[in-house]
C-alpha positions in Angstrom: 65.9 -90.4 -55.1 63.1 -88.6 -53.1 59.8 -89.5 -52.8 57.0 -87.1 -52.0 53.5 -88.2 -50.8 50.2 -86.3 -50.4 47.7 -87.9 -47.6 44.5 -86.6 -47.3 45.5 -85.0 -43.9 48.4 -83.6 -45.4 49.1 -79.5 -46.1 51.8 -77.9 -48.5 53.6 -75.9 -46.3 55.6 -73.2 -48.7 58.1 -70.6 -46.7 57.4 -72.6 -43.1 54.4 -70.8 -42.6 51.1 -72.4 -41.6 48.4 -70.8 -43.0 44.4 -71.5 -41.7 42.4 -70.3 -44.3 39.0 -69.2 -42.7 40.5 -68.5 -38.8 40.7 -65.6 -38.9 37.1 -64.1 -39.2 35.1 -65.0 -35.8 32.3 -67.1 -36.0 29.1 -66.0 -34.6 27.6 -67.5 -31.7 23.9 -69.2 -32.5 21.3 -66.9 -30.4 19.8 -68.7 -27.4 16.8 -70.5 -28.5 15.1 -69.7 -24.8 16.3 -66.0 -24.8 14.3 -65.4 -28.6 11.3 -67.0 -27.1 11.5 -65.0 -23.5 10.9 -61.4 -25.3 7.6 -62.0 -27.0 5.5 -62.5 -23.6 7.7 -59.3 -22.2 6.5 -57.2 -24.7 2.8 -58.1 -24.8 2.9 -57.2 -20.8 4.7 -54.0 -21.3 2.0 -52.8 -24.5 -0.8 -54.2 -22.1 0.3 -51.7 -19.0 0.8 -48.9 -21.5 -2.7 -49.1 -22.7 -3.8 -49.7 -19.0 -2.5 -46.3 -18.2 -3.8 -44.4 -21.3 -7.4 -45.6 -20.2 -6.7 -44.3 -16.6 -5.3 -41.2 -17.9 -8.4 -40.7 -20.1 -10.5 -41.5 -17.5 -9.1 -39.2 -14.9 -9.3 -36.1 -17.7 -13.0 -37.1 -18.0 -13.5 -36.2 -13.7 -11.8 -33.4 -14.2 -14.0 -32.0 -17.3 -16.9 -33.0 -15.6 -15.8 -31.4 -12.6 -14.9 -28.4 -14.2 -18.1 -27.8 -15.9 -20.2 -28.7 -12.7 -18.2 -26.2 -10.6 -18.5 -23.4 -13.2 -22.3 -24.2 -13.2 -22.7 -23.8 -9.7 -20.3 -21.0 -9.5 -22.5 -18.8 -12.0 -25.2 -20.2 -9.7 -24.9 -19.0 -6.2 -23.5 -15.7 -7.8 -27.1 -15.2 -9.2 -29.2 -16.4 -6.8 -30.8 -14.1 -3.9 -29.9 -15.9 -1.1 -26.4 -14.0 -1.8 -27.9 -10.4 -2.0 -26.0 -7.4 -0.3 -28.9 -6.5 2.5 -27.0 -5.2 4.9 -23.9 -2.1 4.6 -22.4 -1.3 7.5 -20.1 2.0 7.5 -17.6 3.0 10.5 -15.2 5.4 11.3 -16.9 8.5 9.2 -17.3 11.8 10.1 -16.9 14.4 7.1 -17.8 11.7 5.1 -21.3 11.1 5.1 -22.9 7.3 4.6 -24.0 7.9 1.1 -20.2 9.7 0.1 -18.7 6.2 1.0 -21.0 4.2 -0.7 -21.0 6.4 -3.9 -16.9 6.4 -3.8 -17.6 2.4 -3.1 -19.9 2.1 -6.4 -21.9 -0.6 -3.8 -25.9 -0.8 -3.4 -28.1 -3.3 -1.6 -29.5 -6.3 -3.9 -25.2 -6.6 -5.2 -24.7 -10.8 -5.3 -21.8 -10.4 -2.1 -20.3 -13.5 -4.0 -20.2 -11.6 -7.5 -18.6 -8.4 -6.0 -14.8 -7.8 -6.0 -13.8 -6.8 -2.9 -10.2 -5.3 -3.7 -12.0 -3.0 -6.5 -14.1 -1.7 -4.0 -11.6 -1.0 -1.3 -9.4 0.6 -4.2 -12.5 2.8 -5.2 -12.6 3.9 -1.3 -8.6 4.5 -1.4 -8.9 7.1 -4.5 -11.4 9.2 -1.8 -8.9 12.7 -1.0 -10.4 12.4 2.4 -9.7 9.0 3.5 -6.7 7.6 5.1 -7.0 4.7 4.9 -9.9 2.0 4.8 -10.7 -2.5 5.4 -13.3 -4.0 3.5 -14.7 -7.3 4.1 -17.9 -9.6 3.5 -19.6 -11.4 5.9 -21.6 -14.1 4.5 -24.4 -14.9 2.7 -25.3 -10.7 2.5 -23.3 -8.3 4.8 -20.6 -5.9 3.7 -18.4 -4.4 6.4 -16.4 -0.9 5.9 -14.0 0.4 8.1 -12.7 4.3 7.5 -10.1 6.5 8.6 -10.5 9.6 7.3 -7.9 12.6 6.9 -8.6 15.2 9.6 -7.9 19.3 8.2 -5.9 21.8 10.2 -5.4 24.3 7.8 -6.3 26.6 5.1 -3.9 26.4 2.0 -4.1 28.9 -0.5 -3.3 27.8 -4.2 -4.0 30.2 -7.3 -7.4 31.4 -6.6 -8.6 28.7 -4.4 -8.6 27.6 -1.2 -7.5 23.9 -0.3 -8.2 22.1 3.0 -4.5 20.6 4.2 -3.4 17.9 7.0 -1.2 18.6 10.2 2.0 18.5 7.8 0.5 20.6 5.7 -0.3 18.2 2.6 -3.1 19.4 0.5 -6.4 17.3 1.1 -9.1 18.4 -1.3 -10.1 21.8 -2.3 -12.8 23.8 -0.5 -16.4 23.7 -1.9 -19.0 26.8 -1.7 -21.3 25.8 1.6 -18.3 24.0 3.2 -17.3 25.7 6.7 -14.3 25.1 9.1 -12.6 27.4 11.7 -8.8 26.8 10.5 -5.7 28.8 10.2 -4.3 29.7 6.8 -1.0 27.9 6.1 1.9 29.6 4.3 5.3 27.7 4.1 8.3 28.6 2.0 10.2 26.1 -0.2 13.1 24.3 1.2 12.2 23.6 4.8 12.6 19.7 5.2 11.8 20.2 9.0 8.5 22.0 8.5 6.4 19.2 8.7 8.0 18.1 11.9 7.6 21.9 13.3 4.0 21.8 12.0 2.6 18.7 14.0 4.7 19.8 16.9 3.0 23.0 17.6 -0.5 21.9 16.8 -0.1 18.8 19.5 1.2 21.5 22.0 -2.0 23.5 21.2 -4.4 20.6 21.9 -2.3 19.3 24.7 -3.0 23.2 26.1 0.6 23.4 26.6 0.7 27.0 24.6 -0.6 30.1 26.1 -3.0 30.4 23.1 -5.5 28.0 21.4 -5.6 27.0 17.3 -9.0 28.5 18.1 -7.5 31.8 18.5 -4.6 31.4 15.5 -5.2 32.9 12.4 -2.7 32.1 10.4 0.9 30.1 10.4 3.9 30.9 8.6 7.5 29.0 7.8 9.2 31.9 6.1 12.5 31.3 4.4 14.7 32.7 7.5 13.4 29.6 9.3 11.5 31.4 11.7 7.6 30.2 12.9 5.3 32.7 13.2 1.9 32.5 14.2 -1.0 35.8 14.2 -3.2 35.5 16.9 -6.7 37.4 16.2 -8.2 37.2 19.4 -5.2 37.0 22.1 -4.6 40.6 23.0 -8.0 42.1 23.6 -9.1 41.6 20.1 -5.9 43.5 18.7 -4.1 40.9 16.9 -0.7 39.1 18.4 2.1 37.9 16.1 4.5 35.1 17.6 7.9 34.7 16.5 9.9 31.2 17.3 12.9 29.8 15.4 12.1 26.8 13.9 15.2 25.0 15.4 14.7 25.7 18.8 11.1 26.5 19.0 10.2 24.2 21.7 12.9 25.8 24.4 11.9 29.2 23.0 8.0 28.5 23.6 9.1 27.8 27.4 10.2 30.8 27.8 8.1 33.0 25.8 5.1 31.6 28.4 7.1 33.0 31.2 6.9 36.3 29.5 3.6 36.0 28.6 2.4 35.2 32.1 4.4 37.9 33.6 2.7 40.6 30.9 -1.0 39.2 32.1 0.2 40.1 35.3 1.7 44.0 35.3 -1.6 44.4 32.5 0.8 44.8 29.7 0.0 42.5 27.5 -2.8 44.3 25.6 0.3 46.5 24.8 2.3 43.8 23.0 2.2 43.8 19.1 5.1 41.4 18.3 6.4 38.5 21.2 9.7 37.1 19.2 12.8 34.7 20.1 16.1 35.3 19.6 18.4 33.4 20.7 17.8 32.9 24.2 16.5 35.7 24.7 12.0 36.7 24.7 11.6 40.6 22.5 8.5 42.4 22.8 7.2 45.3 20.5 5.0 47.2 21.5 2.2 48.8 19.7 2.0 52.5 18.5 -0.7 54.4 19.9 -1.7 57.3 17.7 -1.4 60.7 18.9 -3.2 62.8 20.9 -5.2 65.3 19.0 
């Protein structure tokens, strides 16, 4: 006969598996007691520096307005007051141009506030001048303006439509010529498609004022780069008043001049060069044509 008894420690154990109702979920660990009361004091510091800085910040913004204000005030100020007023303009470097041109092109005047005035607008007013180069502006304060100017120089005529235009040593248009305006300069004519004329252009005109050339630009006329690449130049007042037409190629004009001053020296000295209509270079070789005399009645 078998006998079973139930304890109160004792478990029915069906299938020989234990069973622990309740293990298997994990139990949460009580929070630290001293952690929990650490955090408050934390967060009152942290809140206390955050308003610390919002009152700096505010602060500093409150300079700066001020500041700003007080140096706009004092800006429109000294650009007002008369201690500041242009009384002295001082103009170098012009020739053509007279003192009044550059201060009209400027748009300047004494009595300007030097502070108030723009400086780069004025030196851009001088640039859009046909006849200057180029140009430095400056102040000197509390009242002085300085301007320095370069201005183009003209050596030649250019004819365009019906007018007549002064032109640089390459033979870039300057400004057109004005009733009343006079200049002793030789007309320029230059054919299209001559990259090397410019070049050929300064060249002879340094020769002339070096007085390396048997002539002067006093004495020229007028100066052509025709399309067959030659350089020809009319002298009005080289063979006894007569008129003289040079002939160089462009490519070797240099050489060519050399040699055409040999001939020229050698017709000064047989008294033939009064005779001479045409003096032209070929090559490497000096031509002269002569001029027709008219008939004997």
């Amino acid at each position: 006969m078998s006998t079973l008894t139930m304890g109160k420690q004792s478990r029915l154990n069906i299938g020989g598996k234990r069973t622990a109702r309740g293990n298997s979920r994990k139990r949460r660990k009580p929070a630290n007691p001293l952690l929990t009361r650490e955090r408050s004091p934390r967060r009152l510091a942290g809140a206390g520096r955050f308003m610390v800085r919002m009152v700096m910040l505010s602060l500093a913004l409150s300079v700066v307005a001020v500041l700003g204000v007080g140096l706009l005030y004092g800006y429109r100020y000294i650009t007002v007051h008369p201690y500041f007023d242009l009384k002295d303009i001082r103009v170098a470097g012009n020739d053509r141009l007279s003192y009044e041109d550059i201060l009209k092109s400027a748009k300047v005047e004494l009595g300007l506030n030097c502070l108030n005035m723009n400086v780069g607008e004025v030196k851009n007013r001088l640039d859009a001048n046909p006849w200057i180069d180029s140009v430095t502006v400056r102040r000197e304060l509390p009242n002085r303006l300085l301007i320095d100017v370069r201005e183009k120089v003209p050596a030649f005529w250019v004819r365009q439509g019906d007018g007549l235009y002064f032109a640089d040593a390459e033979g870039r248009v300057i400004a057109p010529m004005h009733p009343g305006e006079q200049a002793s300069l030789p007309i320029l004519s230059v054919a299209e498609n001559l990259p090397d004329g410019p070049e050929v252009l300064t060249g002879i005109l340094k020769k002339m004022a070096d007085q390396q050339t048997p002539f002067t630009q006093a004495q020229t006329a007028w100066i052509k780069l025709t399309s067959a690449h030659e350089l020809e130049i009319y002298l009005d007042s080289a063979a006894g008043g007569k008129g003289l037409t040079v002939k160089l190629s462009m490519d070797r004009w240099e050489v060519q001049l050399e040699r055409l001053k040999v001939v020229w020296r050698d017709l000064m000295r047989r008294n033939e060069f009064n005779d001479a209509a045409i003096i032209a270079a070929s090559g490497d070789k000096i031509w002269i044509q002569k001029r027709e005399h008219p008939a004997a009645g």
